[in-house]
C-alpha positions as CSV (number, residue, x, y, z in Angstrom):
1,X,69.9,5.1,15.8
2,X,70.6,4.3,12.4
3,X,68.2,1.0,10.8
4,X,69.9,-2.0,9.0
5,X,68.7,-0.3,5.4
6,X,70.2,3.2,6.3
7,X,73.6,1.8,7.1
8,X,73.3,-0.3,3.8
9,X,72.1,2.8,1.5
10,X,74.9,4.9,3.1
11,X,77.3,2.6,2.1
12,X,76.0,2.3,-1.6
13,X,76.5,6.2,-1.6
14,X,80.2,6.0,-0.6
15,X,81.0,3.3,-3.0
16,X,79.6,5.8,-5.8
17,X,81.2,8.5,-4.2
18,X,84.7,6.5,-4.2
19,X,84.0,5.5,-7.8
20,X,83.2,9.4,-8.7
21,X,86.1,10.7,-7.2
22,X,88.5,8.0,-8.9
23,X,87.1,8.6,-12.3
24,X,87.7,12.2,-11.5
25,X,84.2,12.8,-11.6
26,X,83.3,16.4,-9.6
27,X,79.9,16.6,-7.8
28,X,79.1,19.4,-10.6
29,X,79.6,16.7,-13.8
30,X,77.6,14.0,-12.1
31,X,74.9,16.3,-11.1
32,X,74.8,17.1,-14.7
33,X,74.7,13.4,-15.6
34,X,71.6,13.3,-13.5
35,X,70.2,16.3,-14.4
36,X,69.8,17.3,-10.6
37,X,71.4,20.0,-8.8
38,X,75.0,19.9,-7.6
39,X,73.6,20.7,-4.1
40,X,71.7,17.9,-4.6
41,X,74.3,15.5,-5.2
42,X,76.3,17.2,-2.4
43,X,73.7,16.3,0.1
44,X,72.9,12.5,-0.8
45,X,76.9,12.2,-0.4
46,X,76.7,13.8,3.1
47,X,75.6,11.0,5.6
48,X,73.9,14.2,8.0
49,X,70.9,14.2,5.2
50,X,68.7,11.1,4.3
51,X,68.5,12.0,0.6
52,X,69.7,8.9,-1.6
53,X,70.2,7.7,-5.2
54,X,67.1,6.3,-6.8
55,X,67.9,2.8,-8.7
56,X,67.6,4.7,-11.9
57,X,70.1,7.1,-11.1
58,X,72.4,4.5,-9.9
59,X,71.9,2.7,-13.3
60,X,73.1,5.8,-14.7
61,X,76.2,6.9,-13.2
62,X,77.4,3.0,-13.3
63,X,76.4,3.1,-17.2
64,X,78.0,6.3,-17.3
65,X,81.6,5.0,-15.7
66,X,81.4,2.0,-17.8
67,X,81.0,0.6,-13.9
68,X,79.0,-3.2,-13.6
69,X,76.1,-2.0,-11.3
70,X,76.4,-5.5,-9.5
71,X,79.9,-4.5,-7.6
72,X,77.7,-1.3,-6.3
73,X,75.6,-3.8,-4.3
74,X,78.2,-7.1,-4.1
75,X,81.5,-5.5,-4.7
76,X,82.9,-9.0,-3.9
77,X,81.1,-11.1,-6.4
78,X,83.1,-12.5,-9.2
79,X,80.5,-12.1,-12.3
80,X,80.6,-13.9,-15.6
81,X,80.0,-11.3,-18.7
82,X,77.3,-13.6,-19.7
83,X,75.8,-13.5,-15.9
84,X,76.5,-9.1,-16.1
85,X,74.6,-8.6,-19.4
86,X,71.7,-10.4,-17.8
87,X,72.1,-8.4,-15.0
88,X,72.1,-5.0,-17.2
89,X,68.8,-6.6,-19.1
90,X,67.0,-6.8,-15.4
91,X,68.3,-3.4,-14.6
92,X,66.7,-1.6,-17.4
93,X,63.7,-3.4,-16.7
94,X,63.4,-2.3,-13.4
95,X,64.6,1.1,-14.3
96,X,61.8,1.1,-17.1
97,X,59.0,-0.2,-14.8
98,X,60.0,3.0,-12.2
């Protein structure tokens, strides 16, 4: 039985997967965006593995598909630019405290 916080990172994975796929981004260029294997991307996309997107990975493909990294976790929130470039300013914290 899947927990609460498996259901929610699976669903984080197939929002970046849908955002991949309709920036025509392959599995091969964003495992080169990462700098991880294509297999590996291949098997954090497929829900029979428990592999997952760090929080500084996530930072990257958004920043790399000019993609607010808020509608990855609240797809639904309306965000005010000055509100999202606070939000980036937390997220490289984090990222740089990782």
């Amino acid at each position: 039985m899947k927990t609460e916080s498996v259901d929610y990172q699976d669903t984080i994975i197939q929002r970046i997967k849908k955002l991949r796929e309709e920036k025509n981004i392959s599995q091969a260029r964003l495992s080169e965006i990462l700098n991880i294997s294509r297999g590996q991307v291949g098997n954090i996309e497929n829900p029979r593995y428990s592999h997952k997107y760090t929080l500084k990975q996530i930072d990257l493909i958004c920043k790399h598909l000019d993609y607010p990294i808020e509608k990855i976790f609240i797809p639904e929130m309306k965000i005010s630019p000055e509100c999202s470039n606070a939000i980036n300013a937390l997220m490289e914290s984090v990222v740089r405290y990782e």
